[in-house]
C-alpha positions, 0 to 999 in steps of 0.5 A, a space after each residue: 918513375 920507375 927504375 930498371 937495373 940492368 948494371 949488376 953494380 952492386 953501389 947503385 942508389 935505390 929507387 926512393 933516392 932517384 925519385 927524391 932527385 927526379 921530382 926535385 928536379 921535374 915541374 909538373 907531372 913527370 914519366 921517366 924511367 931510370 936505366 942502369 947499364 952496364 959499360 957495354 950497353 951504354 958505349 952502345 947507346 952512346 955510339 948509336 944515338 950520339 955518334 960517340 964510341 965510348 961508355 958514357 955517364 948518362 944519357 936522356 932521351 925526351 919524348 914528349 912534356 915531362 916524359 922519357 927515359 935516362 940511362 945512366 953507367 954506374 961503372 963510368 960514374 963511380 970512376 968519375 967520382 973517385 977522380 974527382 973525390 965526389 961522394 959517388 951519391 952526389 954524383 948520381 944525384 948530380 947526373 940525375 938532376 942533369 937530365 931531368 933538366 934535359 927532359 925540361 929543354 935544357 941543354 949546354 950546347 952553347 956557352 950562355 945555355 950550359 951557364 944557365 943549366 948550370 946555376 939551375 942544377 946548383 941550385 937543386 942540388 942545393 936544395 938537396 944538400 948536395 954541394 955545387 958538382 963544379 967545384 972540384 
């Protein structure tokens, strides 16, 4: 696992955190490489791979069994954590477990899938010592 940090954000986790969340996540030999960006790049990514015009969260993109690539916008996420009184830590854990569970062919399109991927990051994160990022 290797992180890049391209942000500038002075509030990122540091690499043993996102490899203690990836691998509580990830079955089986895993290659992922976590990005952080700035709001420009991730509006950019998001505009270009999901058709959406605004900086988002995250954002995975799977390759093959176990490999790819997550980026992540510390300003977005630290927004959201102050918004809904999270540990910004929880939050990053949160949105990492997210999208290893993406890189294993979860996915939330439908009612009973994003159910299923939910009970599975709750569980994780509990695990993790993270409370349920549900909960509000």
């Amino acid at each position: 696992m290797r992180v890049q940090d391209a942000s500038r954000s002075r509030r990122v986790p540091s690499a043993a955190r996102f490899r203690a969340w990836v691998s509580a996540a990830a079955v089986g030999p895993t290659e992922v490489t976590v990005r952080l960006v700035g709001t420009a790049e991730a509006r950019r990514l998001n505009h270009a791979f999901r058709g959406k015009d605004y900086a988002t969260n995250v954002l995975t993109f799977a390759y093959a069994a176990g490999s790819g690539d997550i980026v992540l916008c510390p300003t977005v996420i630290g927004r959201e954590a102050r918004a809904q009184g999270k540990p910004l830590a929880a939050h990053y854990a949160h949105l990492t477990v997210h999208a290893i569970l993406h890189l294993r062919g979860y996915d939330h399109a439908r009612a009973a899938d994003a159910a299923r991927m939910e009970r599975a990051e709750i569980r994780i994160l509990k695990r993790l010592g993270v409370a349920n990022p549900y909960v509000i």
